[in-house]
C-alpha positions in Angstrom: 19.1 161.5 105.9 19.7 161.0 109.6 23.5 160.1 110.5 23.9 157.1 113.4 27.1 157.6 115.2 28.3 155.0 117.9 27.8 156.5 121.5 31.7 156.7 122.9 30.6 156.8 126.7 29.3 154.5 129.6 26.1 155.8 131.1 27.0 154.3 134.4 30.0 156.5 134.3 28.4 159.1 133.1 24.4 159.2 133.4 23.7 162.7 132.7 26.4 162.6 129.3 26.7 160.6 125.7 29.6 161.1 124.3 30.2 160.8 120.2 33.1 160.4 118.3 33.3 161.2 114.8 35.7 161.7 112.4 35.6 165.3 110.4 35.1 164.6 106.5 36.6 166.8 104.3 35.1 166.8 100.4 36.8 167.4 97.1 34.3 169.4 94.8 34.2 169.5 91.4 35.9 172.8 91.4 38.7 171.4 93.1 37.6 173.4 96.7 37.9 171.5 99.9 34.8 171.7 102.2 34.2 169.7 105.4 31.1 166.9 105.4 27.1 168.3 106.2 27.4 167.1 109.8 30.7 166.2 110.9 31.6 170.0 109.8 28.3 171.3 111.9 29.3 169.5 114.9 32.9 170.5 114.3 32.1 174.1 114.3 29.8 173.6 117.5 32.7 172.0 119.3 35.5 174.4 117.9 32.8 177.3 119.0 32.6 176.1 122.2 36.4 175.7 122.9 36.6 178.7 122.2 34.2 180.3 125.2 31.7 180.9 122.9 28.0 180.2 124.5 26.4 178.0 122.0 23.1 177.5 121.8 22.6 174.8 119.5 19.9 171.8 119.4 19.7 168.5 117.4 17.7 165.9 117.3 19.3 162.2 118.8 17.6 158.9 119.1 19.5 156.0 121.2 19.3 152.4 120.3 19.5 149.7 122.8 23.4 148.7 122.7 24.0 144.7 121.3 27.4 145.1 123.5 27.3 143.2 126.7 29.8 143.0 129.7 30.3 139.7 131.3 28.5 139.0 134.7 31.7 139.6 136.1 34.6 142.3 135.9 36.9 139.2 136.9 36.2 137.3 133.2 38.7 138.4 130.4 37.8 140.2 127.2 38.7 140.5 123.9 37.3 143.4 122.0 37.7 143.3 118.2 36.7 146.2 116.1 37.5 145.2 112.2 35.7 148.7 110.6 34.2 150.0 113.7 37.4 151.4 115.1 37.4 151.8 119.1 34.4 154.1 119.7 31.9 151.2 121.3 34.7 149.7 123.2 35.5 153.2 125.1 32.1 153.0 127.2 32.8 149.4 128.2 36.8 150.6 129.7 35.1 153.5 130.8 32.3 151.2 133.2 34.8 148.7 133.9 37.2 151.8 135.3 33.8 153.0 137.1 33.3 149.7 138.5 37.0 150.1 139.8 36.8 153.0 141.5 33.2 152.6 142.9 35.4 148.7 144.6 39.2 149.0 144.8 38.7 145.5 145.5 37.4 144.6 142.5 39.8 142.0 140.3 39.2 143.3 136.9 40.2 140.7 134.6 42.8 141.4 131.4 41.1 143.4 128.0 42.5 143.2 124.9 41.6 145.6 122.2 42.5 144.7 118.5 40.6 147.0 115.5 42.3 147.4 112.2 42.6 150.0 109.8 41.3 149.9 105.6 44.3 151.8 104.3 
């Protein structure tokens, strides 16, 4: 089955990169053992691998879907990002372009962002 993660990254910021984030799942099985998730645990190991210095040489399949999040046509209007079950992850591309936009204009009024997301437990 595939797995759709929410891309953590503005390609204006970074056109060459997509970032992911995802959260490691850890299993009970029926004998009581602990053992991380199918593909959080594969990407976990790829990630721990390469902190490590190892050369990994890993590929995966990855299909992008058109975003349905949407700047205002100006950095000067305010936003208010809410993310009730879908955490931060899509909100760190859009502070990530409106930093980019930022730096590319130190001019540039960049209006106030709020951020509320909630947690189930």
């Amino acid at each position: 089955m595939p797995r759709y993660y929410t891309i953590a990254s503005s390609s204006l910021a970074h056109p060459n990169e997509i970032a992911i984030a995802i959260s490691l799942s850890t299993i009970e099985t029926g004998t009581g053992k602990q053992r991380d998730g199918l593909v959080s645990g594969y990407l976990n190991d790829i990630f721990t691998r390469m902190q490590a210095g190892e050369e990994v040489n890993e590929s995966s399949l990855a299909f992008v879907n058109t975003s349905n999040f949407v700047q205002p046509p100006n950095h000067e209007v305010p936003i208010v990002m809410v993310g009730p079950g879908t955490g931060v992850v899509p909100y760190i591309g859009i502070m990530q372009e409106r930093a980019k936009a930022k730096t590319d204009n130190a001019e540039l009024k960049l209006g106030p962002a709020s951020l509320y997301f909630g947690c189930r437990q």
